[in-house]
C-alpha positions as CSV (number, residue, x, y, z in Angstrom):
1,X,-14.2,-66.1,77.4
2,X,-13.9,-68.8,75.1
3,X,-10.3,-69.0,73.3
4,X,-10.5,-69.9,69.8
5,X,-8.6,-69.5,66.6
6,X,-9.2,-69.3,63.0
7,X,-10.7,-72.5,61.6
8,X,-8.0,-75.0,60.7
9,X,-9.0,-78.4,58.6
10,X,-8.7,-81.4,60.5
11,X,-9.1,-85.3,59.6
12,X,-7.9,-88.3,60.5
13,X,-8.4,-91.2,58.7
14,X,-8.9,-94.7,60.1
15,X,-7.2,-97.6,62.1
16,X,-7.6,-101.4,60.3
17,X,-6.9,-103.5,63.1
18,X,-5.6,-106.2,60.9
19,X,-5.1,-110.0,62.3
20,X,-4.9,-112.7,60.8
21,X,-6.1,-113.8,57.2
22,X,-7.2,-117.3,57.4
23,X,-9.6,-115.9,60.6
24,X,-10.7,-112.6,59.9
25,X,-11.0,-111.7,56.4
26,X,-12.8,-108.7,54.9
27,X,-11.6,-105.3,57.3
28,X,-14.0,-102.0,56.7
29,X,-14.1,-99.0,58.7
30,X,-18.1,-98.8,58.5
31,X,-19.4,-94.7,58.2
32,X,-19.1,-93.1,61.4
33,X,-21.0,-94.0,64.6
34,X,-23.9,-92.2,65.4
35,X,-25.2,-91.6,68.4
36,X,-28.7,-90.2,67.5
37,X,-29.7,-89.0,64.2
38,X,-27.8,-85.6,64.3
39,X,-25.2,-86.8,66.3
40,X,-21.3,-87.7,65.7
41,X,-18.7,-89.7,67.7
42,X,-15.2,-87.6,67.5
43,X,-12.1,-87.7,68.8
44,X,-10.8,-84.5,70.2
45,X,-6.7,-84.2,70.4
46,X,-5.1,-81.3,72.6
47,X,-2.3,-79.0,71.9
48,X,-0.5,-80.3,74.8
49,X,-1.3,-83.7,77.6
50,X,-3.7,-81.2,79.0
51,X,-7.4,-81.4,78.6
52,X,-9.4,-77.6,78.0
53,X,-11.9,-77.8,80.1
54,X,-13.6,-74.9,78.4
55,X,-14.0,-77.1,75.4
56,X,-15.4,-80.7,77.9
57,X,-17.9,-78.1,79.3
58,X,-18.8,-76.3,75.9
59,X,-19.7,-80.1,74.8
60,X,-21.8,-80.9,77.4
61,X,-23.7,-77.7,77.9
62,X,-24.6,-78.2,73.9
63,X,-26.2,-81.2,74.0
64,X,-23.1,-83.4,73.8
65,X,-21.7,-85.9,75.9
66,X,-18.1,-86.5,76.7
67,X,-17.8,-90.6,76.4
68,X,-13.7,-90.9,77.8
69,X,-11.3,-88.6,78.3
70,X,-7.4,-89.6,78.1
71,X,-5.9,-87.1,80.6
72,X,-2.4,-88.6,80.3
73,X,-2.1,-88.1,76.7
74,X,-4.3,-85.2,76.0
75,X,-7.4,-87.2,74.2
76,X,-10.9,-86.8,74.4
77,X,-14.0,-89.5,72.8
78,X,-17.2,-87.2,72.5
79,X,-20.5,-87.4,71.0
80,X,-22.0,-84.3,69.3
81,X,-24.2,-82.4,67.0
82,X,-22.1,-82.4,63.7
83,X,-22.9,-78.5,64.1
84,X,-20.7,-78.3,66.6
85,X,-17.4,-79.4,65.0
86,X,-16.2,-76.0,63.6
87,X,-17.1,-74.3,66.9
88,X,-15.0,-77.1,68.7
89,X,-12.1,-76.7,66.0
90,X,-12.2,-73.0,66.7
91,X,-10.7,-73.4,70.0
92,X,-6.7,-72.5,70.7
93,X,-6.1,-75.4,73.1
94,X,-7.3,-78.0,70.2
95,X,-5.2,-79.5,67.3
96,X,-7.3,-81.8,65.7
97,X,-10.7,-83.3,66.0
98,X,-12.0,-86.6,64.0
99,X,-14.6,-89.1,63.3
100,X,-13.7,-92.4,65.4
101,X,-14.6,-94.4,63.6
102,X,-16.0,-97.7,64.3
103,X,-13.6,-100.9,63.0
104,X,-14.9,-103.9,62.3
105,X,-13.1,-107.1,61.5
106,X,-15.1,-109.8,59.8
107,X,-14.7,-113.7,60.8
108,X,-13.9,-115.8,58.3
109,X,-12.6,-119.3,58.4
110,X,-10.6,-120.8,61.2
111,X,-9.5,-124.3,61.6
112,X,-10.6,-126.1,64.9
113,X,-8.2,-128.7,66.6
114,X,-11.1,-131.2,66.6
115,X,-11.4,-131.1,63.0
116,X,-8.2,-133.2,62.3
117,X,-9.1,-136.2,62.8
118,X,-11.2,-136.1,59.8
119,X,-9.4,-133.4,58.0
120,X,-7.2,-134.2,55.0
121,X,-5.3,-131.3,55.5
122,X,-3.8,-133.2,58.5
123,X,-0.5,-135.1,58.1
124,X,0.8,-135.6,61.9
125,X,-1.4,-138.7,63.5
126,X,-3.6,-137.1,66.2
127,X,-2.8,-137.6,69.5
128,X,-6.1,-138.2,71.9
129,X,-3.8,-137.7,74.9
130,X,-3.3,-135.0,77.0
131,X,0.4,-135.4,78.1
132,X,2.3,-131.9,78.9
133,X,3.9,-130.9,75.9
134,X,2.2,-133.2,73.8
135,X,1.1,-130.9,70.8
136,X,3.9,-128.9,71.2
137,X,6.0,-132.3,70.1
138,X,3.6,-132.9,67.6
139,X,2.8,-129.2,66.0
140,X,4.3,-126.3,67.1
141,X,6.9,-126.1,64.4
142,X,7.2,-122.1,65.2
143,X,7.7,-122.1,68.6
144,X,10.7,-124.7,68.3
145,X,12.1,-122.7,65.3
146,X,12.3,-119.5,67.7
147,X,13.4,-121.2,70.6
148,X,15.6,-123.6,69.2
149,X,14.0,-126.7,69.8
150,X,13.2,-125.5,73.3
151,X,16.8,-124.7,74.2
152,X,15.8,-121.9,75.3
153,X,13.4,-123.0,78.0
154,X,17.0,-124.0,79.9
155,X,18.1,-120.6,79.8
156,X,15.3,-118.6,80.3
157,X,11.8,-119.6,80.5
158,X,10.4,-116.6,82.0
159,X,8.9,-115.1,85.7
160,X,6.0,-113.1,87.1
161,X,8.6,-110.6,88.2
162,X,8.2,-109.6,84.4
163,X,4.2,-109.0,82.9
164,X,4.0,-108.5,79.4
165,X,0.1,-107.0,78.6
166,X,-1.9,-108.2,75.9
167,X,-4.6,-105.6,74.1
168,X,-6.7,-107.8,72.4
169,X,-10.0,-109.4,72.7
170,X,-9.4,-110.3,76.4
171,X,-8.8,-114.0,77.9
172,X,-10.2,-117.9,78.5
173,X,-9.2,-117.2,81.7
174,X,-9.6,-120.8,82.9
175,X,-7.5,-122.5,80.3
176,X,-5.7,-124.9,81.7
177,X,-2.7,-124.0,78.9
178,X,-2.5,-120.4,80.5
179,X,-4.4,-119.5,84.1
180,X,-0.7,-120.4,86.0
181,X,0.6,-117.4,84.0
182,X,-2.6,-115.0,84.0
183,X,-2.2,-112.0,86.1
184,X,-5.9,-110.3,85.6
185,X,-6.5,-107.2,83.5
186,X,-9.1,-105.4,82.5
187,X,-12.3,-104.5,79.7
188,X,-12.1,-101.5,78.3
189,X,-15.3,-102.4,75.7
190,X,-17.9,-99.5,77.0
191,X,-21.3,-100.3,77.6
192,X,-23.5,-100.9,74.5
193,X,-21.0,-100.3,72.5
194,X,-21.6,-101.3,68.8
195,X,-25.5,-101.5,70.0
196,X,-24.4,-105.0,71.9
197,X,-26.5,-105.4,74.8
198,X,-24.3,-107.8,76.3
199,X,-21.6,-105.3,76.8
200,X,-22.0,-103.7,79.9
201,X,-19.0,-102.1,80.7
202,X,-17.8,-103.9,83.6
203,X,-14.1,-103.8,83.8
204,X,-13.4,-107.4,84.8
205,X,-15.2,-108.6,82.0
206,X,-12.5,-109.9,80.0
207,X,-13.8,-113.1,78.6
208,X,-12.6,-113.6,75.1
209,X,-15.7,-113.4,72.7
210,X,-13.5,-113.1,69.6
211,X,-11.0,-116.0,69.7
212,X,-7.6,-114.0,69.0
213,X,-6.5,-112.3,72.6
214,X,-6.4,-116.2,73.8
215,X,-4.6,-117.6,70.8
216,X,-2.1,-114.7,71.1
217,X,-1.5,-115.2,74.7
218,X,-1.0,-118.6,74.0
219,X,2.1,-117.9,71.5
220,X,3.6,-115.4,74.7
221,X,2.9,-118.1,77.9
222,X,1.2,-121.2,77.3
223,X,2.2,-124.1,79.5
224,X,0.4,-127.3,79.3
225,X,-0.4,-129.3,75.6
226,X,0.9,-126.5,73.8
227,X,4.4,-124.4,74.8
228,X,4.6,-120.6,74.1
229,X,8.2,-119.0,74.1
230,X,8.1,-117.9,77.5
231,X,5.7,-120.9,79.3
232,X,6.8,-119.4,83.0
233,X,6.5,-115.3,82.0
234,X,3.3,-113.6,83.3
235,X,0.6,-111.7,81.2
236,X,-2.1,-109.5,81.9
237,X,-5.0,-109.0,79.2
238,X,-6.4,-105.5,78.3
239,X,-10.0,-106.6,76.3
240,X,-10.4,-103.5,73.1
241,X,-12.5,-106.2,70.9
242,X,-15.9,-106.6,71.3
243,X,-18.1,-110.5,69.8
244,X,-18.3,-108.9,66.5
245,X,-14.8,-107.6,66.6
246,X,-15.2,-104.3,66.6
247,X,-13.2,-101.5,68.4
248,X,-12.1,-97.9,67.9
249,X,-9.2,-95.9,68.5
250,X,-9.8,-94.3,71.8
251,X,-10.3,-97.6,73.4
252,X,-6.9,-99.0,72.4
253,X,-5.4,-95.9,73.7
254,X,-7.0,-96.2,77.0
255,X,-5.9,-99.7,77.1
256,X,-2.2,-98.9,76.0
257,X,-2.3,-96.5,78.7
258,X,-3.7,-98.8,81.4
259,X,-1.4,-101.6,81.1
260,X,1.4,-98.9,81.2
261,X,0.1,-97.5,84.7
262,X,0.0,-101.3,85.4
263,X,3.5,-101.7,85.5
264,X,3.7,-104.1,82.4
265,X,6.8,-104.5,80.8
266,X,6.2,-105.5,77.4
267,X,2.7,-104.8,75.6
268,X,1.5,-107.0,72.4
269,X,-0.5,-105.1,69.8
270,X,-1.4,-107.1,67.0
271,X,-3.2,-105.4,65.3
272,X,-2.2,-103.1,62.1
273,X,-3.8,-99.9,60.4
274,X,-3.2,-97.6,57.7
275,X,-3.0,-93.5,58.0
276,X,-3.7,-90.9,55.5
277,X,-1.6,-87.5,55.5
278,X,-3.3,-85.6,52.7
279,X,-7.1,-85.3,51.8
280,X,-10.2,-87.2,53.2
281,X,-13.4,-86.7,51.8
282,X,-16.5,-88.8,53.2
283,X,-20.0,-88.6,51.7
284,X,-23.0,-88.9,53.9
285,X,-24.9,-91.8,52.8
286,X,-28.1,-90.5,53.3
287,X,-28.0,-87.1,52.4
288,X,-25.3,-87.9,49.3
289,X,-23.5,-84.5,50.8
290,X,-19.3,-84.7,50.0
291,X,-17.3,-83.5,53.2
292,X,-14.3,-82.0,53.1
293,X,-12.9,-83.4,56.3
294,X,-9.0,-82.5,56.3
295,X,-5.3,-83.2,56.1
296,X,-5.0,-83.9,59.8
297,X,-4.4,-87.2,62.2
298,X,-6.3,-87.2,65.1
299,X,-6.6,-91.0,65.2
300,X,-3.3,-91.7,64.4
301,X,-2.0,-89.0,66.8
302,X,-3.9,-90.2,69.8
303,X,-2.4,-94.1,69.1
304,X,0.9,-92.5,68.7
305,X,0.7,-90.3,71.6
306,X,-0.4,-94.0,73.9
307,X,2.5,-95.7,72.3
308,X,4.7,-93.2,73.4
309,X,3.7,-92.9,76.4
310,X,3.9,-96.3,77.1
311,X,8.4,-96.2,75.7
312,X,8.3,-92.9,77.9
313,X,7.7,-95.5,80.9
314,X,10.5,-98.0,79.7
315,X,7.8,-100.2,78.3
316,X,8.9,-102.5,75.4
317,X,6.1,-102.4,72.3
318,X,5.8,-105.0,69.5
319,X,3.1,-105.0,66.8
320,X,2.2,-106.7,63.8
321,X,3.1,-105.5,60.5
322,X,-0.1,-106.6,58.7
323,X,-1.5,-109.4,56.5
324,X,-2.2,-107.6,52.8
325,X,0.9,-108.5,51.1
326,X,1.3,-105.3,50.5
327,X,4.7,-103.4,50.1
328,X,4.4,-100.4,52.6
329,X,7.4,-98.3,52.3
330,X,5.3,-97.8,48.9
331,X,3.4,-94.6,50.6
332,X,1.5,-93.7,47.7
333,X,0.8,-97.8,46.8
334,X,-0.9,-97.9,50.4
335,X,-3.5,-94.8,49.7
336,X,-4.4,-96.7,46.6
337,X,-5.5,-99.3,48.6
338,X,-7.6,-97.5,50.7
339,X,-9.5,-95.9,48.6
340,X,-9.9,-99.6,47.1
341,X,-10.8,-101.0,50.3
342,X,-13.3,-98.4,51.9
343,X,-14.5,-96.6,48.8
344,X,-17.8,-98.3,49.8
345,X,-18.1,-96.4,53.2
346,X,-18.0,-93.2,51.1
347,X,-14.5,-92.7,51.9
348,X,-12.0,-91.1,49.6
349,X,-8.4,-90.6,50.1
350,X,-5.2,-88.4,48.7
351,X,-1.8,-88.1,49.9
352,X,0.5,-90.7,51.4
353,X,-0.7,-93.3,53.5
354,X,1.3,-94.5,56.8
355,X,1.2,-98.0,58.7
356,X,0.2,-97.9,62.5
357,X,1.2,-98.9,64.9
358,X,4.2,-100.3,62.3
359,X,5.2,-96.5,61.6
360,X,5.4,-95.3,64.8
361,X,8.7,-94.3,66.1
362,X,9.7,-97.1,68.8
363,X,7.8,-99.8,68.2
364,X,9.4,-103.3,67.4
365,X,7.4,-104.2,63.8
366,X,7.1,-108.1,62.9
367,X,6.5,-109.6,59.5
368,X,5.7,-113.5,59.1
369,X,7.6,-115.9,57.5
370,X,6.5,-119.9,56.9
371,X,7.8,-123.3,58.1
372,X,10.2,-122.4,55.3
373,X,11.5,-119.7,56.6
374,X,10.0,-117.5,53.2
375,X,8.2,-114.1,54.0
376,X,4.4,-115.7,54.4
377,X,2.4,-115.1,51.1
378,X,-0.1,-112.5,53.1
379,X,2.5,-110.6,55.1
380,X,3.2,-106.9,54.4
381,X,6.7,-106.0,53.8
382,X,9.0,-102.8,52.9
383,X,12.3,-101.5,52.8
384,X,12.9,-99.1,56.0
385,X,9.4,-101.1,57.7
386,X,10.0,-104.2,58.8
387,X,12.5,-104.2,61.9
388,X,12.6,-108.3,62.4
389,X,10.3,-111.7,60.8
390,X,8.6,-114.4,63.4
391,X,6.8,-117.8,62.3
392,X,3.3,-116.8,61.4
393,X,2.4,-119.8,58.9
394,X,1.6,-119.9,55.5
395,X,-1.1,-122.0,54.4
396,X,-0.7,-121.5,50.4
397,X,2.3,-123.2,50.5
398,X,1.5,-127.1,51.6
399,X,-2.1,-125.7,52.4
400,X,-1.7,-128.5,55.5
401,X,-2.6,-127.6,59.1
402,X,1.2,-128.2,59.6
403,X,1.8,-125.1,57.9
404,X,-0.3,-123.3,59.8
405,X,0.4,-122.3,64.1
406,X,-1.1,-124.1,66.9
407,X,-2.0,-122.3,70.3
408,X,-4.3,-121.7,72.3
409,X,-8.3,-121.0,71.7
410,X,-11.6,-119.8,73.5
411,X,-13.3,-122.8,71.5
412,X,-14.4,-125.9,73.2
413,X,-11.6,-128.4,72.2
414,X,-9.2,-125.2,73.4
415,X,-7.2,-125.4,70.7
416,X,-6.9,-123.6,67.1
417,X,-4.6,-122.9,64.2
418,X,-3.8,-120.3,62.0
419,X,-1.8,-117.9,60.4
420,X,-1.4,-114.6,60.1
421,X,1.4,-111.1,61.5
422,X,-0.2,-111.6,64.7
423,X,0.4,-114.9,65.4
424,X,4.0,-113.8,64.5
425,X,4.1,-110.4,66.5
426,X,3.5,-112.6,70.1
427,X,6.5,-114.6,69.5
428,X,8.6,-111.5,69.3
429,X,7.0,-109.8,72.3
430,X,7.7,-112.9,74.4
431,X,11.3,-113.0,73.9
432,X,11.5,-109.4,74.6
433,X,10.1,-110.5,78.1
434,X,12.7,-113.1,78.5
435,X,15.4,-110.7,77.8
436,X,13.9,-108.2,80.5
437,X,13.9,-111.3,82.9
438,X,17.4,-111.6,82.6
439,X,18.2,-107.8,82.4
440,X,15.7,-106.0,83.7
441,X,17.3,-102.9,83.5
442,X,17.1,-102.7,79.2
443,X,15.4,-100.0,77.7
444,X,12.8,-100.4,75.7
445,X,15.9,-99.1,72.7
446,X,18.1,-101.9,73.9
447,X,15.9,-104.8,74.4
448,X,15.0,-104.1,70.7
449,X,18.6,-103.7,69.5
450,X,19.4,-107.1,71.0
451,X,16.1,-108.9,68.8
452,X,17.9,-107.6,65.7
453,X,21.7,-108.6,66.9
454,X,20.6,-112.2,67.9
455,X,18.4,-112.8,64.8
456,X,18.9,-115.5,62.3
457,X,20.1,-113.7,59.3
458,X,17.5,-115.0,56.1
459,X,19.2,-114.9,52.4
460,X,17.6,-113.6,49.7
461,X,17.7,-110.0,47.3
462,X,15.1,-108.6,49.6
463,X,15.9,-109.7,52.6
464,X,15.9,-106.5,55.0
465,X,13.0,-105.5,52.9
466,X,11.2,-109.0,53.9
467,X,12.7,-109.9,57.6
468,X,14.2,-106.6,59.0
469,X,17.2,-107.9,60.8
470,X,16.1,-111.4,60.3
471,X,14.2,-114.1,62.4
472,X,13.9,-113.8,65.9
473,X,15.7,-116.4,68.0
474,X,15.0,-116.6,71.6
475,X,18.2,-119.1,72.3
476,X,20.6,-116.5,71.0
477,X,19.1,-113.8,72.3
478,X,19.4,-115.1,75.9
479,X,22.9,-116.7,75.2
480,X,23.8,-113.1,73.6
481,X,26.5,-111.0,75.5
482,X,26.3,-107.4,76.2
């Protein structure tokens, strides 16, 4: 006989992957995927790290389909009759269940290497060489600010004894800047999804369609024109983002979860979302019908459950702490926001609103500062939020490529620059992998409290509210004694 319980309300609101602002501009969690007319794509989140079978087979034997299950944390991605929720809900073993939703983040403008020589942005002569190191001498004014003009490269410059896993929108595998270091990985995009025919689900398909998972690698372990702060430290990439950009929740969680089994040491996330823990309502565009659709988490609960997972198995995790400029210890602020930002997808919000991954116990959160060492213009901040800063650019200060971030791109000339959190979050995840070359016995607790000891303390009235602990310094991190 089927267990149940008496009907509980359950939401979870939505993740914003959030990147950077001068590429992807415009984030919306679009109305909930369906898969046919009547149907729904949920997330279904377990008491315990067990899956109730009772409830997979009650899916499928009403005309739904179970799409992933996440044995090791206790998730399940269905598709289903929208019917069927309370009956699912009703069920002992279940704690939440939850639209998943789909999460799109728009392009928007970029700037190409080979636009400098006729941009008038440009104030560094370009160099039509290709000489090792030779944008790195000529650009990368972040990289030398967190490695100390490259004295740390003499110290530590990483290994492949140490892997740090990127989940992003996968890899230019054959970039000349990078393929030493690559160490494979694997698609977790399934087949169709987001109606894209080209997506068919292969697992080595890890191509990068969306121009960020390359750039961000680059920051971690580029060796060749451009440096990143570890040039000799391995990487494996874990592709969530489709062309368009688009991803949900129980993809990153798979992927989180994968590279953990992998063996990586350090995983990169940067990406940043927002949480609600109060009311959701969402209208259905076509019928104009207001749903109540709960206080609960199940999105956020399932990305918390992968992250901790992932500590569980001694696995350092850095993320980015978001490119609104908004203050996000300001709960209430933040719930504001989302009702301003995805009103038009019928959604409305009250309560307090959390930052993920930023808010979730563990993680190492990065905010981004400019060539000036000033918290960037776009970056989110907060008292009690951000744990440490790392270059990220800032375009509105000069509004030159120089104060923007050069790495690595999928593009033809290879090469890109912007700005943005994630372009800082990188940076931090690849000194945590020197570190764990040099001590690879660190917890994911202590590799962290060594970041914050060794950083370069910023002054200002809102400094820990800005920088955490201050700006990461891979030199004195590696020089740092027990």
């Amino acid at each position: 006989m089927k267990k149940r319980r008496t009907l509980k309300k359950i939401y979870s609101l939505l993740i914003i992957f959030f990147m950077i602002e001068i590429m992807f501009t415009g984030n919306s969690v679009q109305a909930i995927e369906k898969k046919s007319e009547n149907q729904i794509n949920l997330i279904v989140l377990f008491n315990d790290n067990n899956i109730d079978t009772d409830v997979e087979n009650f899916v499928s034997e009403s005309g739904g389909k179970v799409v992933n299950k996440l044995a090791d944390i206790g998730g399940m991605e269905i598709y289903c009759d929208v019917e069927l929720i309370p009956k699912i809900q009703d069920y002992a073993t279940v704690k939440s269940i939850a639209p998943n939703h789909k999460i799109n983040i728009k392009k928007g403008k970029a700037i190409d290497f080979k636009q400098l020589k006729s941009n008038k942005m440009s104030l560094n002569k370009v160099d039509d060489t290709s000489n090792d190191g030779d944008l790195y001498n000529l650009y990368q004014w972040d990289i030398k600010r967190v490695t100390s003009n490259g004295k740390s490269f003499d110290l530590c410059s990483g290994n492949h004894d140490v892997v740090i896993g990127i989940v992003d929108s996968g890899i230019k595998k054959n970039h000349p800047d990078l393929e030493k270091n690559f160490m494979g990985g694997e698609n977790f995009v399934s087949k169709n999804f987001d109606d894209d025919e080209t997506e068919t689900g292969d697992p080595k398909d890890i191509e990068d369609r969306f121009d960020h998972g390359t750039y961000v690698a680059g920051d971690i372990a580029a060796n060749g024109r451009v440096k990143g702060v570890a040039p000799n430290i391995g990487f494996k990439s874990y592709r969530v983002f489709d062309s368009q950009g688009n991803t949900n929740a129980s993809i990153v969680s798979q992927a989180i979860i994968k590279a953990t089994n992998d063996g990586v040491n350090v995983i990169n996330l940067s990406m940043t979302g927002y949480d609600l823990k109060g009311k959701c309502y969402w209208t259905d565009p076509k019928t104009g019908v207001k749903h109540n659709v709960g206080d609960d988490m199940a999105e956020y609960e399932l990305y918390k459950r992968a992250i901790k997972y992932a500590i569980k198995h001694n696995v350092t995790v850095v993320t980015a702490a978001g490119n609104d400029g908004i203050n996000c210890s300001n709960t209430k602020k933040l719930t504001e926001f989302l009702n301003k930002q995805n009103g038009k997808d019928g959604f409305t919000y009250s309560g307090l609103t959390y930052v993920v991954p930023a808010d979730i116990k563990g993680v190492i959160n990065v905010s981004a500062t400019g060539a000036g060492d000033k918290i960037a213009s776009y970056s989110n901040y907060g008292n009690k939020f951000i744990d440490v800063a790392a270059p990220g650019g800032d375009s509105a200060v000069g509004q030159t490529v120089n104060d923007l971030c050069l790495s690595t791109a999928a593009n033809d000339t290879g090469y890109m620059f912007q700005e943005g959190t994630s372009i800082a979050a990188p940076k931090v995840s690849a000194i945590a992998g020197l570190i764990l070359c040099k001590e690879p016995s660190l917890t994911p607790k202590e590799v962290a409290k060594r970041i914050y000891k060794t950083s370069d303390k910023l002054s200002g009235n809102k400094s820990s509210e800005y920088y955490g602990a201050g700006l990461a310094n891979a030199y004195k991190a590696l020089n740092s004694k027990k």
